[in-house]
C-alpha positions, 0 to 999 in steps of 0.5 A, spaced: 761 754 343 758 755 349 761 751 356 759 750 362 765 747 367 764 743 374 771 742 378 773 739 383 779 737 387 781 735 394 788 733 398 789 726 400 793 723 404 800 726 403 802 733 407 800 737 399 795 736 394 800 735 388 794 736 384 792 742 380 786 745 376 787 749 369 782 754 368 784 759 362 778 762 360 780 767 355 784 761 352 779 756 353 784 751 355 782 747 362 785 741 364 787 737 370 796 736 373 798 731 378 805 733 380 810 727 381 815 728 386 822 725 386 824 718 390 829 722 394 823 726 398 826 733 396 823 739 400 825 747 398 824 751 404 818 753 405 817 745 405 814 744 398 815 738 395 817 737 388 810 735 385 807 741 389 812 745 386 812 742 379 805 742 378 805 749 381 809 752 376 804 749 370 798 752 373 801 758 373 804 758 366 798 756 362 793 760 366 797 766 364 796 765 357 792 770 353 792 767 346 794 760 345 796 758 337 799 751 339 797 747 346 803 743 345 808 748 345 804 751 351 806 745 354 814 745 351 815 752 355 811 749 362 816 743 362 823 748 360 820 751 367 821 745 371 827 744 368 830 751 371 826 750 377 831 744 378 837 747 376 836 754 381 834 748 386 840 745 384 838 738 383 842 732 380 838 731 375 842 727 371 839 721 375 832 720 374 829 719 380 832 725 383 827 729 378 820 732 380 815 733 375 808 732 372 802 729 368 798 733 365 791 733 360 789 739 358 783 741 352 782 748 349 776 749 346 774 752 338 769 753 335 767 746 332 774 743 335 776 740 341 784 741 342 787 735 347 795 734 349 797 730 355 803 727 358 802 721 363 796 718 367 791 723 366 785 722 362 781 725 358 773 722 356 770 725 351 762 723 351 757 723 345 749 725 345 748 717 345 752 716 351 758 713 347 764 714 351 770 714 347 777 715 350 781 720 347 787 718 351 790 712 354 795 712 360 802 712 359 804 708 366 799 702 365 805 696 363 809 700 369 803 700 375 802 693 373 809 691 376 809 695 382 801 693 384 804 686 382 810 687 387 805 689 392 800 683 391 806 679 391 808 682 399 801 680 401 801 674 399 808 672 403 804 675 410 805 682 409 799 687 412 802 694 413 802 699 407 808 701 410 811 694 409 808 693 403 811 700 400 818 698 403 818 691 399 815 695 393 820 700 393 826 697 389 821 696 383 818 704 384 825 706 383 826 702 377 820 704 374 822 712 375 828 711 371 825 709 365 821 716 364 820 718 356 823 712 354 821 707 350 820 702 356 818 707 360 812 712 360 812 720 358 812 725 364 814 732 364 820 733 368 824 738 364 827 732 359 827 734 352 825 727 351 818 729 355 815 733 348 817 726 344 812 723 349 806 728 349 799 725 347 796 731 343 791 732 337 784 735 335 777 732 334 770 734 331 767 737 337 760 735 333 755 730 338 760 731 344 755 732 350 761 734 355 769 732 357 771 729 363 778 730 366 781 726 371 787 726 374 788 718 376 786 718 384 779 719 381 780 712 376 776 707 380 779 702 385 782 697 382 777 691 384 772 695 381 774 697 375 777 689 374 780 686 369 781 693 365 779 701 366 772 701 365 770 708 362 763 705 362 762 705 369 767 711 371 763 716 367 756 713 369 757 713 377 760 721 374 753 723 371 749 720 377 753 723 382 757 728 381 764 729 381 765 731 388 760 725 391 764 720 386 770 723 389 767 722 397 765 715 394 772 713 392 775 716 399 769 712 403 772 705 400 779 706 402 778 709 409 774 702 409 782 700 407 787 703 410 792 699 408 792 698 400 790 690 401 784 689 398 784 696 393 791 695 391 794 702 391 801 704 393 798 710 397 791 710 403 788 716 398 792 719 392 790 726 391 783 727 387 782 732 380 777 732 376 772 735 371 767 736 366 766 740 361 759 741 358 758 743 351 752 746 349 753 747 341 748 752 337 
């Protein structure tokens, strides 16, 4: 199977980006990882937040694999890093929120077959010669974003017109979320629970027909009032093949610079970190 890849990633607001690239070519595995740090804004000493450091840790592990056989145990051994990351930083980890992680989407090609594992609220579209587009994951975080966007919405509603007020009335239903990671309730995230393996979307499809891949991390999911009332794939990949990913990228910072304080996008952040790519497929 031949492929081509475009790739594209860019800092938002915050001091980091927390988003990472995979690009294992002799392995065939690529993907995107968005790094989630704890509530508590832990730094290490070379001021590196937890996500940054999370994601970092993934990138490395899977970029340095020769020969992969199992892309979820791949994943497993990079969340077992991040556990001994916070154990040598010496973390509380019995409390959720003092954990820092990552969510991930990764594919591995084969000949005829498409490998995909993925923790959180990455995405991964597959695209077919008829312009189908069939989502091959969902995000894990939806039911719990809702909640907070409500909050958030809620905090409008009573007057508030910051982003740094609107986040400090949000912040109780954030913290409340955090402690529902890999569980029932919650959502999977890797963070260095056992749990977290439980909780990975993972699984493999007949590459046959499938024109290219898209992989996003989810500051490239369009704003909200674009998208309303659900994702709306469709539109994402089509405003992807018409621009490109960078331009798409531009286009959605261009729309929150218009919004600095998350009132008419609501989000819980000016500008999240922004990963993506597409993989075109050229099958003999």
């Amino acid at each position: 199977m031949n492929y081509k890849v475009e790739a594209y990633t860019r800092k938002g607001s915050n001091e980091f980006n927390e988003d990472a690239l995979v690009r294992n070519e002799s392995a065939r595995i690529f993907g995107v990882i968005d790094g989630v740090s704890s509530i508590d804004k832990y730094r290490n000493r070379r001021g590196e937040t937890g996500g940054y450091i999370a994601s970092r840790l993934l990138k490395q592990s899977l970029e340095n694999i020769k020969q992969c056989e199992d892309l979820e145990k791949a994943v497993e051994r990079g969340n077992e890093l991040i556990q001994r990351e916070m154990e040598d930083a010496r973390i509380d980890t019995g409390h959720k929120e003092n954990r820092w992680g990552a969510a991930l989407a990764l594919v591995k090609l084969n000949e005829g077959k498409i490998e995909y594992v993925q923790s959180g609220d990455c995405m991964i579209l597959a695209v077919y010669k008829n312009n189908h587009v069939r989502p091959l994951t969902v995000s894990q975080v939806g039911h719990l974003e809702e909640r907070s966007l409500n909050r958030w919405k809620e905090g409008i509603g009573k007057g508030m017109k910051t982003a740094s007020e609107l986040l400090d009335y949000t912040r109780d239903v954030l913290r409340e979320n955090r402690t529902k990671s890999n569980t029932l309730e919650g959502y999977g995230v890797l963070n260095g629970e056992e749990e977290a393996v439980s909780f990975l979307e993972y699984g493999k499809i007949n590459a046959y027909q499938i024109r290219y891949l898209i992989i996003l991390s989810d500051g490239l999911f369009l704003p909200a009032k674009e998208r309303e009332p659900a994702e709306d794939w469709e539109r994402t990949v089509s405003i992807i093949s018409e621009k490109g990913l960078e331009r798409y990228a531009r286009w959605i910072e261009e729309m929150e610079e218009a919004d600095p304080e998350c009132t008419r996008y609501i989000r819980l952040k000016k500008s999240d970190d922004k990963t993506g790519m597409v993989i075109s497929l050229n099958q003999r």
